[in-house]
C-alpha positions as a printed Julia matrix, in Angstrom:
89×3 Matrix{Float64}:
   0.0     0.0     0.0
   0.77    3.26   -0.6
   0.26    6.97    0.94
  -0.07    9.91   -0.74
   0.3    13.15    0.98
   1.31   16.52   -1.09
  -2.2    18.7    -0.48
  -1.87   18.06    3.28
   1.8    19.09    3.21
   1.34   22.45    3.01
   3.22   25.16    5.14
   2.96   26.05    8.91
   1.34   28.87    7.68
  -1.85   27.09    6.95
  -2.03   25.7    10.57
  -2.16   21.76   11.25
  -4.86   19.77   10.23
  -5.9    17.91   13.09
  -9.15   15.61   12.1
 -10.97   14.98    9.51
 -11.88   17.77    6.99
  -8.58   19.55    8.58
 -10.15   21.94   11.11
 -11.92   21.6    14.66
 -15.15   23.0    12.85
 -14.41   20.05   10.26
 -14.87   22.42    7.53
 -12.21   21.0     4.74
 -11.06   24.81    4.3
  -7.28   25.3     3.96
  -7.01   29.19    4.46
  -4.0    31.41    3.36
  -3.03   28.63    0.78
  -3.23   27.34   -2.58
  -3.86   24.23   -3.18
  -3.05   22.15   -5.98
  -6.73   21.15   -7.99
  -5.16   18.07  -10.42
  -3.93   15.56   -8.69
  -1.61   12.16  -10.29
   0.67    9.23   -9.41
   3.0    11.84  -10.14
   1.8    15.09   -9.99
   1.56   17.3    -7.17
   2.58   14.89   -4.59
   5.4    15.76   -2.33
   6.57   11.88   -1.43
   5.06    8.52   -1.03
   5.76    6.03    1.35
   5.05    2.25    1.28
   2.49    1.24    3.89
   2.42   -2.28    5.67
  -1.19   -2.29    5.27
  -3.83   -0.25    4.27
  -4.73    3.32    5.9
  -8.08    3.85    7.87
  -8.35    7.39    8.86
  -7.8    11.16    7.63
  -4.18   12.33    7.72
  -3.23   14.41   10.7
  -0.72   16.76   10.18
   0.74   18.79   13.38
   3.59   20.82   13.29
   6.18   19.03   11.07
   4.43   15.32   11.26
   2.28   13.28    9.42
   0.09   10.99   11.38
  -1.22    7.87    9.61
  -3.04    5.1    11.25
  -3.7     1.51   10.09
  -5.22   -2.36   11.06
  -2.81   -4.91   10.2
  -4.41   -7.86    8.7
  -1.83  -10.37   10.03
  -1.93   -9.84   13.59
  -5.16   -7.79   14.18
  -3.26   -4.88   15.56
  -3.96   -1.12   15.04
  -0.59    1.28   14.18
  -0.19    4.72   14.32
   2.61    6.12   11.87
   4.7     9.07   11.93
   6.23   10.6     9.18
   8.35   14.29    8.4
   5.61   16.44    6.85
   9.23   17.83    4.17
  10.87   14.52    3.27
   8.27   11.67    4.55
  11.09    9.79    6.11
């Protein structure tokens, strides 16, 4: 599996993005930014990173990190993931 994160990478600027739909209100609205409107395997995504298995919530970005959470199927266990919001490492 793979994640894709390059919209919710934006600057500090824009604040972190802490739920669903980004704000508290859960409005979706990323002030003070532009966002990128075509999206691609390639295109307008700032890295990818392999997953063990697949993702099941929003992206939460705070600060400089990238939260990601998961269920493994082999051992029934839920993850949470943290990644460099710049580099994804």
């Amino acid at each position: 599996m793979v994640a894709f994160v390059a919209g919710l990478a934006f600057s500090a600027k824009a604040g972190n993005w802490p739920s669903w739909r980004g704000d508290v209100a859960g409005s979706g609205i990323v002030r003070g930014e532009k966002i990128p409107l075509e999206w691609g395997t390639k295109k307008n995504v700032r890295w990818r990173v392999p997953l063990p298995d697949r993702g099941n919530s929003s992206p939460i970005v705070w600060g400089d990190k990238v939260f990601i959470t998961q269920a493994t199927d082999s051992d029934k266990r839920r993850t949470v993931m943290c990644f460099d919001k710049r580099t994804g490492e």
